[in-house]
TORSE-730577 format. One record per residue (C-alpha): x, y, z. Coordinates in steps of 0.1 Angstrom, whole numbers, plus 5000, padded with zeros to 4 digits. Example, Ala and Ser with C-alpha at 12.3 -4.5 7.8 and 13.67 -1.06 7.14 Angstrom:
TORSE-730577
512349555078;513749895071;
END
This chain:
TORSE-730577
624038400886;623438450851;619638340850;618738600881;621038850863;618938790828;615538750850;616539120870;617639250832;614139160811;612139210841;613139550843;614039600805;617339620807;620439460785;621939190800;625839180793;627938870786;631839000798;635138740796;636638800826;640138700814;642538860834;644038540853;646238460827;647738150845;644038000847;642838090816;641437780794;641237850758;637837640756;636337770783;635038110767;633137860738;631737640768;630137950782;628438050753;627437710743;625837570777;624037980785;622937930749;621737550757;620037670788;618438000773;620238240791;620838480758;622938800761;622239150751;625739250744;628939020742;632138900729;630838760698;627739000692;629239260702;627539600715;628039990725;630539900746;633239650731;635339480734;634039280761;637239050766;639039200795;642139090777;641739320750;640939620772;644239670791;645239960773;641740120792;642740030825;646440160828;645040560829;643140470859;646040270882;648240600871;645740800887;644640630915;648940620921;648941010912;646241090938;648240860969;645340600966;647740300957;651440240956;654040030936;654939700952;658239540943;657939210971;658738880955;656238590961;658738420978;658938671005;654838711004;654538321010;656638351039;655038671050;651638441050;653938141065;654538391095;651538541103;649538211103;652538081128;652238361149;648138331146;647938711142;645038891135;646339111110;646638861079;647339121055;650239261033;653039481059;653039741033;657139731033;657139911001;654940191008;656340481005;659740370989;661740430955;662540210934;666040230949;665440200988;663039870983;666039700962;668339720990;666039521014;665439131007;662539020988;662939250959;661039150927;662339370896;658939390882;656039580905;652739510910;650039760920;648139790956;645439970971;646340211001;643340081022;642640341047;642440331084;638640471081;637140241052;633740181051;633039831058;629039811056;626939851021;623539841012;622639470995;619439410973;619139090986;620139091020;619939481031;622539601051;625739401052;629339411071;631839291051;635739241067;638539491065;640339441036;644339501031;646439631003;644839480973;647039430938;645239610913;647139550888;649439280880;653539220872;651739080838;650339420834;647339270837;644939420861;642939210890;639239150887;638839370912;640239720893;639039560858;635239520873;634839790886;636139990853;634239840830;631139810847;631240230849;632640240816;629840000802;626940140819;626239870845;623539970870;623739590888;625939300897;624439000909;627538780918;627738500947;628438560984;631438450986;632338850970;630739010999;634539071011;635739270980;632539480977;634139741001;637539780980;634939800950;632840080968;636340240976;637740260938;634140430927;634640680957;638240760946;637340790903;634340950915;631840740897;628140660912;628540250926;625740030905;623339810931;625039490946;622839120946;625038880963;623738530959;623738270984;626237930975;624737620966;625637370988;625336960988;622636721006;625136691038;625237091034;628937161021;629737390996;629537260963;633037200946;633437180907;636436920914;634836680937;631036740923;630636700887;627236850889;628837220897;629837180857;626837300838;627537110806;627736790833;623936810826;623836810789;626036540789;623536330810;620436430790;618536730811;616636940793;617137310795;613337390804;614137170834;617437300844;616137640840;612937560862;615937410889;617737700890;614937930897;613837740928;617437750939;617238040969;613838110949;610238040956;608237830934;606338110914;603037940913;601837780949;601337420947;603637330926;607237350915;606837410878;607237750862;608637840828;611038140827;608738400811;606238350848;609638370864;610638700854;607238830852;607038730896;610638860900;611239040935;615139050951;612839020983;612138690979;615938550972;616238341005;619838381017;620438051033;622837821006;620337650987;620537260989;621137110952;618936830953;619036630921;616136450932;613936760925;615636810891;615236450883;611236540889;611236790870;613236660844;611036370836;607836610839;609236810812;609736490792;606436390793;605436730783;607036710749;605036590720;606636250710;608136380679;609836680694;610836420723;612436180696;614436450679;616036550712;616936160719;618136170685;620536480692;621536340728;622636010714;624836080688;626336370706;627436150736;628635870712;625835610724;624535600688;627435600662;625835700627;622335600631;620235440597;617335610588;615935310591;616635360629;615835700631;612135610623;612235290643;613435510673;610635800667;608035510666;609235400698;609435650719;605635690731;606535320748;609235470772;608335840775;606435810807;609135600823;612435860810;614136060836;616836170815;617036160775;620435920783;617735660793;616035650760;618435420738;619935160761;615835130770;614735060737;618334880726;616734540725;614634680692;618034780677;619734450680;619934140653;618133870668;621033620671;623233890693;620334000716;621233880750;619633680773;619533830808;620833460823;619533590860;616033590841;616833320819;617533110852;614633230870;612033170840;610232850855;609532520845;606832650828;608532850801;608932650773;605532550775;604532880772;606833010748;606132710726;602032820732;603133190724;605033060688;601532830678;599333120687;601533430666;603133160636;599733240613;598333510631;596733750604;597534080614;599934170628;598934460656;599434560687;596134460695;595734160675;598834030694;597834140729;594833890718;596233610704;598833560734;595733650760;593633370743;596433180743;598333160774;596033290801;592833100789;593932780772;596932720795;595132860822;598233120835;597533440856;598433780831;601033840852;602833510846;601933430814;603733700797;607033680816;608833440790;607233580760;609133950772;612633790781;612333630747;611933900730;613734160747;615933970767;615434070798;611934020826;611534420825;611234630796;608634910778;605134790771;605534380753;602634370726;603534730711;607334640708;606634290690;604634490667;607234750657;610034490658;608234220632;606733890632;609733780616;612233890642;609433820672;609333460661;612533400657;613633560693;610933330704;612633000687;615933140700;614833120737;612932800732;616632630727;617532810753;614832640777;
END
């Protein structure tokens, strides 16, 4: 929601507002407000106004605003559009309990207290000392709005919403609609799954007499086998989920744009978020949940890679690394090993994650690198003959390249002992890497030593 929100907001030049929504006090998460500025700043998605820039219009914690939202439940009481509640949950539960035996169509609160004092509600059952607030939904509501993205929409007819809580806390829906007059908002882009509560919305506007901004309701991601996406059984619904595995942002970004979005350019997926918003048209928001294929991301996420200039690339493995504890104080001797090394796996990296445990062979002392013993078991009865070639051909080699290497072990292995390229390199790679598949051979013996690629080769030699 947020990047079609920012994508509507610079499109148009408008501000794009960053508001805590904090009024469910028994589901608020202290961390979570630091999480959501962290991953939209990760992923780009900067604010015009907020909780900790401020703006015009603060605060812009709905916790710290309750004092502006009690003149507006006293009015909408004072004008015989809502109505003190005094039911306890108890009796509400087995209100619910009732109505879903009975498999009524009428699901919504009996309205026992309307119309009662204090006084005559407390002498029926269910009483709850403290009151909450509802909406007097009339018989007449308007049920069908105008929607940018899908044009004229039905929702259901609500019941007797709380507006405001026993807490003294009001519900999203009063506090929205509040402080989206109060700060100016003109849209709300916010997912489907609100298309339900737009028509208590509209109602609260028409009764404060304030103009309604535009509704964008979003379609809901949904999974491969087409089910709604769920943050507790899908771990991908958690945007720093994707930090932690090693996405970049440009990618993620690019993701969520083709998400109930057409690529901008035909052809081909890849757009940055500048063409985005410069092609943005609520016409073309397809309504139909958008599948979350991670496939596609995983494309994307390795073009992006291989975009980077190798330095840039190295520093981001760098910050990815120590961050998710797979490197634990790196050397600086490491650092510049790693930046070196990079260019050998940056064509191969989906995610930054891959990066270290691919090059980890270059990071371990020789006596504790370990010998794949599936490989080890599968190297032939040709291997130490090779491997005792490879050690003859690279003990006085002169200089000690990439190249010169690549040479030596050529001459070596496929002319004098006559072994096909694709055979004759096999032992010489699980020696020194451990394992029959890793980054390019000849450029990793050259940034790990002739020291250290001799004695890996001795190492496996015993080993044979």
């Amino acid at each position: 929601m947020s990047l079609f929100n920012l994508a509507y907001a610079r499109a148009t030049g408008g501000a794009f507002v960053l508001r805590i929504e904090d009024t469910d006090q028994a589901r608020y998460v202290a961390s979570s407000e630091q999480q959501i500025f962290d991953t939209l700043h990760w992923l780009g998605l900067d604010w015009t106004e907020g909780p900790d820039i401020g703006g015009p219009y603060a605060p812009y914690r709905q916790s710290e605003r309750l004092d502006t939202y009690r003149p507006f439940v006293d009015r909408l009481i004072a004008d015989g559009h809502a109505y003190y509640c005094w039911c306890s949950t108890e009796r509400l539960a087995a209100l619910r309990a009732e109505q879903q035996a009975s498999r009524t169509s009428d699901t919504g609160y009996d309205r026992l207290c309307l119309g009662r004092t204090r006084e005559e509600r407390a002498s029926l059952p269910g009483f709850s000392e403290t009151p909450v607030v509802r909406m007097l939904i009339p018989d007449d509501v308007a049920l069908e709005f105008t929607d940018l993205i899908r044009g004229p929409v039905s929702a259901p007819c609500p019941d007797d919403q709380v507006i405001l809580k026993a807490d003294g806390f009001p519900t999203y829906h009063l506090a929205v609609v509040v402080d989206d007059h109060l700060m100016g908002i003109t849209h709300v882009v916010r997912g489907e799954e609100w298309i339900s509560s737009t028509p208590k919305h509209l109602l609260l506007y028409r009764w404060l007499g304030w103009t309604a901004p535009a509704f964008a309701h979003m379609p809901l991601l949904r999974n491969t086998d087409k089910s709604k996406i769920s943050k507790r059984k899908n771990p991908a619904a958690r945007l720093t989920w994707f930090l932690e595995q090693g996405y970049l942002p440009e990618a993620l970004r690019n993701f969520l744009q083709l998400l109930a979005y057409p690529p901008v350019h035909e052809g081909t997926d890849v757009a940055s978020f500048d063409e985005f918003v410069a092609a943005f048209d609520w016409a073309k928001v397809n309504t139909t949940g958008p599948i979350f294929d991670l496939t596609k991301l995983n494309a994307l996420n390795g073009h992006y890679i291989r975009s980077l200039d190798a330095a840039e690339l190295a520093d981001r493995i760098v910050a990815h690394a120590v961050r998710e504890g797979q490197w634990t104080q790196p050397s600086p001797a490491d650092v510049d090993l790693l930046r070196r090394a990079v260019p050998l796996v940056q064509e191969r990296l989906v995610l930054l994650g891959e990066a270290v445990p691919k090059l980890s062979y270059l990071f371990t002392a020789d006596a504790d690198l370990v010998i794949d013993p599936d490989a080890l078991a599968k190297a032939g009865p040709d291997a130490a003959g090779v491997v005792t070639a490879a050690l003859a051909a690279l003990t006085n080699l002169g200089e000690w390249t990439t190249d010169t290497i690549q040479a030596a072990l050529r001459d070596a292995l496929v002319e004098g002992l006559g072994i096909k390229p694709k055979f004759a390199f096999g032992p010489v790679r699980l020696g020194i890497t451990g394992s029959n598949v890793s980054p390019p051979l000849f450029e990793s013996m050259e940034l790990l030593g002739r020291d250290s690629s001799i004695t890996r080769l001795k190492r496996l030699l015993g080993l044979l």
